[in-house]
C-alpha positions as CSV (number, residue, x, y, z in Angstrom):
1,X,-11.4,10.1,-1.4
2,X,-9.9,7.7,-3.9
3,X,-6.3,7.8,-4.6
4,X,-4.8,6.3,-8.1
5,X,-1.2,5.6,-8.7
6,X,0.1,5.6,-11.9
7,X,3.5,4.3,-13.4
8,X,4.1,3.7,-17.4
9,X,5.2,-0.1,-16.4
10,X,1.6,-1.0,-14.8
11,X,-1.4,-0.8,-14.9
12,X,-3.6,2.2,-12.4
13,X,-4.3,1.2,-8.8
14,X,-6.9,2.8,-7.7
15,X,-7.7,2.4,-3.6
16,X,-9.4,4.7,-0.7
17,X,-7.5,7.1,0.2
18,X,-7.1,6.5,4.0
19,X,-5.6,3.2,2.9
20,X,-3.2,4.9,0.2
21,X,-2.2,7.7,2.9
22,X,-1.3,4.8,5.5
23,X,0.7,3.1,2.9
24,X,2.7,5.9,1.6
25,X,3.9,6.7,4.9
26,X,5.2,3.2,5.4
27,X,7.0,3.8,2.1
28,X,9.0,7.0,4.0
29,X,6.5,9.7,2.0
30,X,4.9,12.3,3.8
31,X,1.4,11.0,2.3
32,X,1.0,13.9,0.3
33,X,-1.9,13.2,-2.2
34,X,-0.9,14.3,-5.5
35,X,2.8,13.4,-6.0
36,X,5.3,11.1,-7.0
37,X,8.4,8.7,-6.6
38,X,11.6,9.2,-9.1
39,X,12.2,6.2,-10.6
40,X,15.5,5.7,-8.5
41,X,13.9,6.0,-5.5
42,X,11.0,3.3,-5.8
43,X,13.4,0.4,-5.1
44,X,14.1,2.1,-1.6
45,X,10.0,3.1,-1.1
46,X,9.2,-1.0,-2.2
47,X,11.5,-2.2,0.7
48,X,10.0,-0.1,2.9
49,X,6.5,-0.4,2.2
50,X,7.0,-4.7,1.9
51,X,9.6,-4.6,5.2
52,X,6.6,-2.5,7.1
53,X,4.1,-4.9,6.2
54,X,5.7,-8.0,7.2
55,X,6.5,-6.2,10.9
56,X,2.5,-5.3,10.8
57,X,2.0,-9.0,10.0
58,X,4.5,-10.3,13.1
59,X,2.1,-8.0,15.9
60,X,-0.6,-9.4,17.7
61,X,-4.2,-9.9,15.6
62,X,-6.8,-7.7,17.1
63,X,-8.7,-9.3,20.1
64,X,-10.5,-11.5,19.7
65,X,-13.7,-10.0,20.5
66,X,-13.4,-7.5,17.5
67,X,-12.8,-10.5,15.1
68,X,-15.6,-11.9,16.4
69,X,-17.9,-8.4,16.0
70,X,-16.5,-8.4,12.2
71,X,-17.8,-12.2,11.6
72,X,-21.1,-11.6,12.8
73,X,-21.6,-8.5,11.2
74,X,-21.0,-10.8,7.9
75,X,-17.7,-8.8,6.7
76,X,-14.5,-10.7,5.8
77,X,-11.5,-8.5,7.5
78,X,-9.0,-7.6,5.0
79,X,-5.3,-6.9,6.3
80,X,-3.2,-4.2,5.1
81,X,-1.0,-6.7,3.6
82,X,-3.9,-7.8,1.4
83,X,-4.7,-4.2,0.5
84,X,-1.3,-3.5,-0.3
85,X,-0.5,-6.3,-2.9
86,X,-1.8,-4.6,-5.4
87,X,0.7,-1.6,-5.0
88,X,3.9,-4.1,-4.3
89,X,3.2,-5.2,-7.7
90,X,3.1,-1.9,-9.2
91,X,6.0,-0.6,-7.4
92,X,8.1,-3.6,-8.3
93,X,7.0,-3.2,-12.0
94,X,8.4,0.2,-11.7
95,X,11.6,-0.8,-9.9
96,X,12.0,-2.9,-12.9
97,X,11.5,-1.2,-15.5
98,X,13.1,2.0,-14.1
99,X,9.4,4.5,-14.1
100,X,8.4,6.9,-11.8
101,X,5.3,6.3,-9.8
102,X,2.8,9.1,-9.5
103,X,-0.3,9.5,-7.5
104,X,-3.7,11.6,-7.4
């Protein structure tokens, strides 16, 4: 499943949906694939989603072993934090321009 969220002050994100799920629960949403932020409430959902990511950032990396298992395999892990970017930017587009955010 891909998920796509829209808002009038950006332009679409589009991202898998296990991905989108995760990060609209750190926003406080139930993860609800379609549905929406009010635009007063996407200044709240950005801190959440940006103060969730840096506390993911401050654990512990996965063992080493698994980093290890990635490299050989030839893949370059991506963090959440990387996979998020994307949305911050749309989110804080939003926030400033006062939009709603929708998803599907």
């Amino acid at each position: 499943m891909l998920v796509t969220f829209r808002t009038d002050a950006y332009p679409n994100i589009t991202m898998f949906g296990d991905v989108a799920v995760r990060l609209l629960k750190m926003m406080g949403h139930s993860g609800t694939v379609p549905s929406a932020i009010l635009a007063e409430d996407v200044p709240d959902a950005l801190q959440r989603l940006k103060a969730a990511i840096a506390e993911q950032g401050a654990q512990p990396a996965d063992t080493q072993a698994d980093a290890e298992q990635e490299n050989e395999q030839g893949e370059i892990p991506v963090s959440l934090g990387q996979r998020a970017f994307p949305l911050i930017e749309l989110l804080e587009a939003a926030a400033e321009q006062g939009s709603d955010v929708t998803w599907s």
